[in-house]
C-alpha positions as CSV (number, residue, x, y, z in Angstrom):
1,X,87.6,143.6,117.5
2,X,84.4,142.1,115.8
3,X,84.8,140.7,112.4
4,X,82.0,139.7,110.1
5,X,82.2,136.0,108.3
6,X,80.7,136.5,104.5
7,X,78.3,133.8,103.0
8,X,77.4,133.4,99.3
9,X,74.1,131.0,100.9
10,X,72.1,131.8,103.7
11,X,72.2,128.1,104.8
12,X,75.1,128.4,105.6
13,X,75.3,131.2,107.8
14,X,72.8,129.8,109.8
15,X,74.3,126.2,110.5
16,X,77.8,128.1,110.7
17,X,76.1,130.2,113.4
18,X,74.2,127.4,115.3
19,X,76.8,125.3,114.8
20,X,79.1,127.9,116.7
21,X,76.2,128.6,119.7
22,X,75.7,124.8,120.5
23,X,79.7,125.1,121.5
24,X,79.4,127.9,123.6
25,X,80.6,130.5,121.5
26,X,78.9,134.2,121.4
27,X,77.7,135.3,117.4
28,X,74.8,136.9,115.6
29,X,73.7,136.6,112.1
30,X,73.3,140.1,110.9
31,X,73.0,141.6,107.6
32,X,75.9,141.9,105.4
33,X,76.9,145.7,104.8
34,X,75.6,146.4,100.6
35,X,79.4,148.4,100.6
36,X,80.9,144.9,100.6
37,X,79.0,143.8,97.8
38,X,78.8,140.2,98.1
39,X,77.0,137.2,99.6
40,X,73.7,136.1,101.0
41,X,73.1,139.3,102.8
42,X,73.6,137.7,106.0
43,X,76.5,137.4,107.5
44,X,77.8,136.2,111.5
45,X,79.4,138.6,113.5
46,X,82.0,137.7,116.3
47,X,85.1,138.6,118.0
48,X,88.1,138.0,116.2
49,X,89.1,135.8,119.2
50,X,87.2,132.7,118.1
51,X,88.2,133.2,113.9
52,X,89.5,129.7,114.9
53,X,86.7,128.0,116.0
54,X,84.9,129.8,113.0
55,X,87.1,128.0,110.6
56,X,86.5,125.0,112.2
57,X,82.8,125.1,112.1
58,X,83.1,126.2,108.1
59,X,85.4,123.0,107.4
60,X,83.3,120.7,110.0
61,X,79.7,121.6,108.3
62,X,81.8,122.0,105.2
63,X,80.3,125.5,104.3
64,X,81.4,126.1,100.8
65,X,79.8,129.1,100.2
66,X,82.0,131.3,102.5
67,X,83.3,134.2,101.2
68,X,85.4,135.9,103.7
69,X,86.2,137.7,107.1
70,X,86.1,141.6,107.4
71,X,86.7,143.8,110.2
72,X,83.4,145.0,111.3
73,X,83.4,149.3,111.9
């Protein structure tokens, strides 16, 4: 299942997203859905697999405008 990682700053969905492709792990910046209402308007979509090594790269870059996971439809 693919679950989309909400930014408030588009900054930091792209270092959260190269962050996560210089370890080897498959995302894409997309454009946040308007029904969610919130953030940058982009937003990384992965497999809810790696949420882990999402957090991690959100705490490692420390990525304070993240907003959220949602399941992608």
């Amino acid at each position: 299942m693919d679950m989309l990682a909400v930014f408030q700053t588009r900054n930091d969905a792209l270092r959260v997203s190269r962050f996560l492709r210089e370890k080897g792990i498959a995302c894409s910046i997309v454009s946040t859905p308007a029904s969610l209402k919130m953030g940058c308007g982009l937003s990384i979509v992965a497999s809810s697999s790696v949420k882990g090594a999402i957090d991690a790269a959100i705490a490692g870059i420390k990525a304070t405008s993240f907003r959220g996971y949602f399941v992608r439809k």
